[in-house]
C-alpha positions as a Markdown table, in Angstrom:
| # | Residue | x | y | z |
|---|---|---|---|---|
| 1 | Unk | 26.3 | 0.6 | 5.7 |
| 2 | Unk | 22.6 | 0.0 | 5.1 |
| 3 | Unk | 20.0 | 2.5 | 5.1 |
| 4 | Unk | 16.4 | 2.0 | 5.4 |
| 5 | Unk | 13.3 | 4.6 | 4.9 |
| 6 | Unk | 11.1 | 4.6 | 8.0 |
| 7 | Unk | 7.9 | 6.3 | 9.0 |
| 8 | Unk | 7.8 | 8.6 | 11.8 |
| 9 | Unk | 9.7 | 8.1 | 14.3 |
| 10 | Unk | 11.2 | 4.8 | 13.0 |
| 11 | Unk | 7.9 | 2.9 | 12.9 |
| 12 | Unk | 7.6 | 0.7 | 10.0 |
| 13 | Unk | 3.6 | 0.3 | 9.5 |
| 14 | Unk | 1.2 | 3.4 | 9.0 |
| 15 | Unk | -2.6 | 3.1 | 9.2 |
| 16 | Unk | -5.0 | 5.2 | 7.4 |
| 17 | Unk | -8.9 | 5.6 | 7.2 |
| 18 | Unk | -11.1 | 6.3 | 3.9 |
| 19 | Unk | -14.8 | 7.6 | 4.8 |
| 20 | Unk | -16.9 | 8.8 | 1.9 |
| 21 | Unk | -19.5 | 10.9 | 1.0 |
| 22 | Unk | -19.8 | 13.5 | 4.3 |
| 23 | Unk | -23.0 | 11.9 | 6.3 |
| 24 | Unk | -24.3 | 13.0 | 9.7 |
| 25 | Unk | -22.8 | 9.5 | 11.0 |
| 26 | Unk | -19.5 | 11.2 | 10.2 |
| 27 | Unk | -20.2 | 12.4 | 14.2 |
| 28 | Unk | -20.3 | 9.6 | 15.3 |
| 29 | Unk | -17.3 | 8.2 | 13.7 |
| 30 | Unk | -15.3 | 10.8 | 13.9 |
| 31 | Unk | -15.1 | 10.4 | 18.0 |
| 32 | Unk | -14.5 | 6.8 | 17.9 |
| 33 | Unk | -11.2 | 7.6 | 15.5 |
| 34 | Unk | -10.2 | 10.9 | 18.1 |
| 35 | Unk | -11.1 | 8.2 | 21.3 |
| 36 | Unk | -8.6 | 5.6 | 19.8 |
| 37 | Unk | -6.0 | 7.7 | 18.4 |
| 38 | Unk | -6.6 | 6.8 | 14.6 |
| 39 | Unk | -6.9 | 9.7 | 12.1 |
| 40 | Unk | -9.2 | 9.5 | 8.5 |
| 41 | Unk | -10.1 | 11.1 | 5.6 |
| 42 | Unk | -13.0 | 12.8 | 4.8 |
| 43 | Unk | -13.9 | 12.4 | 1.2 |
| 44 | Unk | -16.9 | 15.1 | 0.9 |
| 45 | Unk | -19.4 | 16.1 | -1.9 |
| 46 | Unk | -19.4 | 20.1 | -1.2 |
| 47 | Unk | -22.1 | 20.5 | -3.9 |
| 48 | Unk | -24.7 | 17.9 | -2.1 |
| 49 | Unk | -24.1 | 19.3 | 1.5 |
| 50 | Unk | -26.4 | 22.5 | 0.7 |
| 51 | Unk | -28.8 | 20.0 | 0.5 |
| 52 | Unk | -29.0 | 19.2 | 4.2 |
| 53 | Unk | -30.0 | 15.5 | 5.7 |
| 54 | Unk | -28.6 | 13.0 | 5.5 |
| 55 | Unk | -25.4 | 15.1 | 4.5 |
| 56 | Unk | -23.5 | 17.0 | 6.9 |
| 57 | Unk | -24.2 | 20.9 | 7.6 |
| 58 | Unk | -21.4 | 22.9 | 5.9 |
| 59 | Unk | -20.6 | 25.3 | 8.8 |
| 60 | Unk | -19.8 | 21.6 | 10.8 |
| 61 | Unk | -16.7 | 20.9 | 8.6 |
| 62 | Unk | -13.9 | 22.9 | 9.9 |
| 63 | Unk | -14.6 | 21.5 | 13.8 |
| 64 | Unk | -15.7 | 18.6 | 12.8 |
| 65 | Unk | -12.9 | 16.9 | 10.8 |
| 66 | Unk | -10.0 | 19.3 | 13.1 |
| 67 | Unk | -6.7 | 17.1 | 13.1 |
| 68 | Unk | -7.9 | 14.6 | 10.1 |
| 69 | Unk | -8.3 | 15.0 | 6.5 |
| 70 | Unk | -11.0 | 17.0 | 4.4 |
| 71 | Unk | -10.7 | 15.5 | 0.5 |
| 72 | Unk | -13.0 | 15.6 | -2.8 |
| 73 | Unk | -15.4 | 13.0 | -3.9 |
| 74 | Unk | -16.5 | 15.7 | -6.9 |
| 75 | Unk | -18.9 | 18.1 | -6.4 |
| 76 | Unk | -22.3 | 16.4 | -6.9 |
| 77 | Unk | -21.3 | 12.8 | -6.8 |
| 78 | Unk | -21.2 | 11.9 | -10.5 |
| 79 | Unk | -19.9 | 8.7 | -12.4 |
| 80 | Unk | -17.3 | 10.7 | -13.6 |
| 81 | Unk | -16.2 | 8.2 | -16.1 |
| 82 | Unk | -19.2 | 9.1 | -18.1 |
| 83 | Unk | -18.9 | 13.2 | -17.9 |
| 84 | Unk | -16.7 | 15.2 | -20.3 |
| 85 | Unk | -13.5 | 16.5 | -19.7 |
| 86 | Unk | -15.4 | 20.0 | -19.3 |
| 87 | Unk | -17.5 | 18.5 | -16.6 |
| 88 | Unk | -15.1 | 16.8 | -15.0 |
| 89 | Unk | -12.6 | 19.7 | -14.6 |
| 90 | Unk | -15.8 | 21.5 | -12.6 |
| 91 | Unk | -16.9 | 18.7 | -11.0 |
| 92 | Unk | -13.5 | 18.5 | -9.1 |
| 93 | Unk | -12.5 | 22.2 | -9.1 |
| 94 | Unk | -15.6 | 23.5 | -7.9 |
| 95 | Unk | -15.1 | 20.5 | -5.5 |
| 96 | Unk | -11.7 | 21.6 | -4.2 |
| 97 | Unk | -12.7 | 25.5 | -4.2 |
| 98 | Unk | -15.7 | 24.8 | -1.9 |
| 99 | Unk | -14.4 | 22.4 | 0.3 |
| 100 | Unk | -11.3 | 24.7 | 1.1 |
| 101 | Unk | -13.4 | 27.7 | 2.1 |
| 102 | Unk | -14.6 | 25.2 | 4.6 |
| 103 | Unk | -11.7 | 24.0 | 6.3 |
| 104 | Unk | -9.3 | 27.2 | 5.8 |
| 105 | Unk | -6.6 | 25.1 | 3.9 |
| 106 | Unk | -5.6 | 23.2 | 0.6 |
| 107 | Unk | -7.4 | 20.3 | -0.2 |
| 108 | Unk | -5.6 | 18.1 | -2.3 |
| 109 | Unk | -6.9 | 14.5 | -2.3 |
| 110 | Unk | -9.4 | 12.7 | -4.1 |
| 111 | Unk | -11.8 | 9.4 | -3.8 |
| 112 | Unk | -13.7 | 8.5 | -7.0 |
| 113 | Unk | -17.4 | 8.7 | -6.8 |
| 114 | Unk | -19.3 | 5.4 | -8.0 |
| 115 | Unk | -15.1 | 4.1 | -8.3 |
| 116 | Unk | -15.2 | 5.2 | -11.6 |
| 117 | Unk | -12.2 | 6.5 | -12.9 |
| 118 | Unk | -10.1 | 6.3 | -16.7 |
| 119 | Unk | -6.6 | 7.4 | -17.7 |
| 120 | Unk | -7.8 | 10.4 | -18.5 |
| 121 | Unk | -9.6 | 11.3 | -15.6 |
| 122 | Unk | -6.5 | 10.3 | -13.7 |
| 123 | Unk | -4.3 | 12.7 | -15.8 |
| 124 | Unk | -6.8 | 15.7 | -15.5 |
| 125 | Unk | -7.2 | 15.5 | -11.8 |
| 126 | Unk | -3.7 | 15.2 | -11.0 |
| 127 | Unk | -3.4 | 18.2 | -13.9 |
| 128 | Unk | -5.5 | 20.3 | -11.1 |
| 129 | Unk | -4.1 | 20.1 | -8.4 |
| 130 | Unk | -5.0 | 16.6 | -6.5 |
| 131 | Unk | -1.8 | 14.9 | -5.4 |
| 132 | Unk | -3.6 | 11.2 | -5.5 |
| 133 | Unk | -6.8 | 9.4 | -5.5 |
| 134 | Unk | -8.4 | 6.4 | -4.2 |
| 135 | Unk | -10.1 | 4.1 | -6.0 |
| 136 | Unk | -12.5 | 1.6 | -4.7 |
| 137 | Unk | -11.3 | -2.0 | -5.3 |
| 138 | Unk | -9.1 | -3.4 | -2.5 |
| 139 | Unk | -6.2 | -5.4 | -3.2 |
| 140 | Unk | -6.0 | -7.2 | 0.1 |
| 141 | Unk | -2.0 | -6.2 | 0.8 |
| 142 | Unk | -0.4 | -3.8 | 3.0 |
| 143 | Unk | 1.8 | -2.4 | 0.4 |
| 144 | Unk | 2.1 | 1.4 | -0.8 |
| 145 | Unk | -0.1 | 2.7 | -3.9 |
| 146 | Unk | 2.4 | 2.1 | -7.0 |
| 147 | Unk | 0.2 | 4.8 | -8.4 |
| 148 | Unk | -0.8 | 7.8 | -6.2 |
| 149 | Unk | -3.9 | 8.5 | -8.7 |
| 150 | Unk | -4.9 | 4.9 | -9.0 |
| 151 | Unk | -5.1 | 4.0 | -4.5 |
| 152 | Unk | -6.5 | 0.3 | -3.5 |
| 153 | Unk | -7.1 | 0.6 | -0.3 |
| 154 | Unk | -6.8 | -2.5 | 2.0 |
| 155 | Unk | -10.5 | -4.1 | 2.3 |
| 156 | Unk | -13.7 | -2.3 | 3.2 |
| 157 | Unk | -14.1 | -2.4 | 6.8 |
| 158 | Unk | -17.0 | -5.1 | 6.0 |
| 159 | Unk | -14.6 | -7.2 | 4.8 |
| 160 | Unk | -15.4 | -10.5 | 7.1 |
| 161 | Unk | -11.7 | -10.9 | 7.4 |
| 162 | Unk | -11.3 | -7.7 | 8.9 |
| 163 | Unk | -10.0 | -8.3 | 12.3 |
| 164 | Unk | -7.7 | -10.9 | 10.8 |
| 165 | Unk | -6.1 | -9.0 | 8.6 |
| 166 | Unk | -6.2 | -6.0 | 11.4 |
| 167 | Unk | -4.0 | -8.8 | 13.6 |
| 168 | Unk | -2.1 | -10.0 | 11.0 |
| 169 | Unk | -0.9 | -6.4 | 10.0 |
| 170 | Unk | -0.7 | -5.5 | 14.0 |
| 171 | Unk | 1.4 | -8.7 | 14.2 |
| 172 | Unk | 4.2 | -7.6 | 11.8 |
| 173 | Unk | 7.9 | -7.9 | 13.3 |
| 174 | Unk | 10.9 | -6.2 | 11.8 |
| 175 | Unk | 10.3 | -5.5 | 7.9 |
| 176 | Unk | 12.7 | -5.1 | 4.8 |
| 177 | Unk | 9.7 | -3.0 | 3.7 |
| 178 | Unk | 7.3 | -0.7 | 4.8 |
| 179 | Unk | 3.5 | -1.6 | 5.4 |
| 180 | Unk | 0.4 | 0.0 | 5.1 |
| 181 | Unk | -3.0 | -1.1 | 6.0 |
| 182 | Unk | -5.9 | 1.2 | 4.6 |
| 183 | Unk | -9.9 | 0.6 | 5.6 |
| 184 | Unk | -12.2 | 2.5 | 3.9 |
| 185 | Unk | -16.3 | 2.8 | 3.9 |
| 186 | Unk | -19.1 | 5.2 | 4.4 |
| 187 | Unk | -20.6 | 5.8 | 8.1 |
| 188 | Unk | -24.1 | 5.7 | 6.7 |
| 189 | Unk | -23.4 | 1.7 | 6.6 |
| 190 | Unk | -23.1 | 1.5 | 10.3 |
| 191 | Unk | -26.6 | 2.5 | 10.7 |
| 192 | Unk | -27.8 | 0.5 | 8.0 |
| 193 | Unk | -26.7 | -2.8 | 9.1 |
| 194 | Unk | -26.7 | -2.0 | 12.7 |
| 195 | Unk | -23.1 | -3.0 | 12.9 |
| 196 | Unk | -21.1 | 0.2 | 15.1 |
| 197 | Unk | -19.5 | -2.3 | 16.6 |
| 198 | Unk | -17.4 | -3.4 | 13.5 |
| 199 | Unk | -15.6 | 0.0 | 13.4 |
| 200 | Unk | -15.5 | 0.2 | 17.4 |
| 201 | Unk | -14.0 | -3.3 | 17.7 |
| 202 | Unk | -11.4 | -2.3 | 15.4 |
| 203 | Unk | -10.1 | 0.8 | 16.2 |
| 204 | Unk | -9.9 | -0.4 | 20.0 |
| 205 | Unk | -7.8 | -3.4 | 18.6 |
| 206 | Unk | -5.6 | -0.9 | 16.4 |
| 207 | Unk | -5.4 | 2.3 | 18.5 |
| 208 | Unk | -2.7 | 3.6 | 20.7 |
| 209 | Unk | 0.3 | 1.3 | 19.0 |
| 210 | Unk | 4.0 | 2.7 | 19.3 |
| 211 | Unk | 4.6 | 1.0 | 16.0 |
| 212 | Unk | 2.1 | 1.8 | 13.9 |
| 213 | Unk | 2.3 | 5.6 | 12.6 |
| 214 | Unk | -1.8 | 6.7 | 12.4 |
| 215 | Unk | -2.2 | 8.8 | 9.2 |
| 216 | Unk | -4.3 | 10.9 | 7.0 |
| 217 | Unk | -4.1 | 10.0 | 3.3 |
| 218 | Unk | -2.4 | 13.0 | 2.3 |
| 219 | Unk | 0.0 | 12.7 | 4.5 |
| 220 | Unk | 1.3 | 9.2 | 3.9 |
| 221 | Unk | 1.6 | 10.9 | 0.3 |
| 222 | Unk | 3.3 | 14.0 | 0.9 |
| 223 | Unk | 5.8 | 12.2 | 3.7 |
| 224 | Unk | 6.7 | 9.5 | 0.8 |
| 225 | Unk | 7.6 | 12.0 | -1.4 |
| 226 | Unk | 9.7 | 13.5 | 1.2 |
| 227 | Unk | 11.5 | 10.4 | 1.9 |
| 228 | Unk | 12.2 | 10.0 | -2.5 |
| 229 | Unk | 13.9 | 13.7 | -2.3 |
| 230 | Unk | 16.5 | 12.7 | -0.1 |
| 231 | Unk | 20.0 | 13.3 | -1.4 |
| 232 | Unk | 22.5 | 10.6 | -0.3 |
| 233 | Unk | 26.6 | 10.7 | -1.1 |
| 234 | Unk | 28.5 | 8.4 | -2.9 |
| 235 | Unk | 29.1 | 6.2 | 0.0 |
| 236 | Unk | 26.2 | 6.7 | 1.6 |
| 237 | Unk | 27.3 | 8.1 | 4.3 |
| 238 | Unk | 25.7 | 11.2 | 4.4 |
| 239 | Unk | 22.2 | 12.3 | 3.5 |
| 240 | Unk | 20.5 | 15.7 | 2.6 |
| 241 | Unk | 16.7 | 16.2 | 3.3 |
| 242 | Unk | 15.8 | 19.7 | 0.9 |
| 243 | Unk | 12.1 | 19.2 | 1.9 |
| 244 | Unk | 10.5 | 21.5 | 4.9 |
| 245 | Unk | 9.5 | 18.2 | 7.2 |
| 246 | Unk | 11.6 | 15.6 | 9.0 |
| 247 | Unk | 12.2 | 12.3 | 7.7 |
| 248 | Unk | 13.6 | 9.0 | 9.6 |
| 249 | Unk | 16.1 | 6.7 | 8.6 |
| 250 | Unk | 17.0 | 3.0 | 9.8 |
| 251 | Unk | 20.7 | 2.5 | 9.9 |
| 252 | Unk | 22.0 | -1.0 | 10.1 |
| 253 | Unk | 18.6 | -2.1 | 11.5 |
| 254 | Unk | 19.1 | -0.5 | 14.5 |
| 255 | Unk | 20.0 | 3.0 | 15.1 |
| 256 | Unk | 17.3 | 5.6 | 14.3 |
| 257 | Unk | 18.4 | 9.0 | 12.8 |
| 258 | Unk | 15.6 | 11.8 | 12.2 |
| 259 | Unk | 16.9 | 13.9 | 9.3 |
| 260 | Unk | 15.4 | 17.6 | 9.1 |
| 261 | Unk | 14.3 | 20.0 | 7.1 |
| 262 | Unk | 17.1 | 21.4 | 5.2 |
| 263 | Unk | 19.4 | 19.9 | 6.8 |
| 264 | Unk | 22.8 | 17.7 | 6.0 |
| 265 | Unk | 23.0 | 14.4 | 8.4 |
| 266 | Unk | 26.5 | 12.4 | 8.9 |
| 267 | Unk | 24.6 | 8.8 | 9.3 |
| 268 | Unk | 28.3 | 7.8 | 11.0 |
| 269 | Unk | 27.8 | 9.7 | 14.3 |
């Protein structure tokens, strides 16, 4: 019998959407994901929004970003690279602490400021508390991060091939392997090159897929490590899921089998 790990609902292609730094165009993008159906994270410098324009008004967080992602980009935006461990360990814990008095919840991702970033850095963040982080060089593929604290994203959503390799990922049939396509920017660049229609164009293009599974960051992470828990038998023939959430399972590339929370799933029946 073969068994494959799916997405949601069987879906074998997730999107997700990287924006940086917590400007007032965040608005404005913000609505075109919720119109289209695409979620984002939100990487956000808690330290620079008491600073007000260009950044984002604290008290607009929680509403704002409602049903996407709130993450760290460090406090006040450093090269972090550059900072001692000491200033480091605040930069992303005073970070977190701020940023979750804002939205009410845990915030556990992470974007590198500048995309600077070291072994060390990758250790001590992941030391307190943030599950992965995103780094700023794409890699051009639509496979998963190999390392959770070291993310390539897709392409920048100025990447000229964008629309191409949006229909080249939309395009996709049946996969031996999952597929991920991840855009990521900063809003502010819409208004500087006068080019809304980038983002707009794409999302349209993207949005409202059966296939595709629209996701925040952290939840791509915490689902994959969700679907690497599962406890199979010997013969593969049954499967126990010990995490709180549902996972979904292929089964001789056709039948699709959602396997609980807690729960022990005969994949025969």
């Amino acid at each position: 019998m073969n068994v494959y790990s799916c997405f949601p609902e069987g879906t074998a292609k997730a999107l997700t959407m990287s924006y940086d730094d917590g400007r007032l165009q965040d608005e404005r993008l913000v609505d075109i994901f919720n119109r289209n159906g695409i979620k984002g994270t939100f990487n956000l410098n808690y330290g620079l929004m008491e600073k007000g324009e260009p950044w984002l008004a604290r008290e607009r967080v929680r509403e704002l970003y409602q049903g996407h992602e709130v993450a760290t980009h460090c406090l006040t935006h450093p090269t972090i690279a550059r900072c001692s461990m000491v200033e480091a360990a605040y930069e992303i814990l005073e970070d977190r602490k701020g940023l979750e008095s804002l939205t009410g919840g845990l915030v556990r991702g992470h974007a590198y400021p500048n995309g600077s970033y070291s072994p060390e850095i990758k250790q001590l963040f992941h030391q307190l508390g943030i599950a992965y982080a995103r780094v700023g060089e794409p890699k051009g593929d639509y496979e998963l991060p190999e390392d959770s604290m070291e993310w390539h994203p897709t392409c920048h959503h100025n990447d000229p091939e964008l629309m191409e390799k949006a229909a080249r990922f939309a395009n996709f049939g049946t996969q031996k392997s999952l597929k991920l396509m991840y855009v990521w920017g900063h809003s502010y660049e819409f208004d500087d090159r006068d080019n809304w229609g980038v983002i707009e164009e794409f999302c349209r293009y993207m949005g409202g897929r059966q296939d595709i599974w629209y996701a925040t960051n952290i939840e791509i992470v915490d689902y994959m490590e969700a679907l690497n828990r599962l406890k199979f038998s010997g013969d593969n023939r049954m499967v126990y899921n010990p995490s709180a959430v549902s996972v979904w399972l292929q089964i001789d590339g056709k039948k699709i089998v959602e396997v609980k929370g807690g729960t022990t799933v005969n994949l025969t029946k």
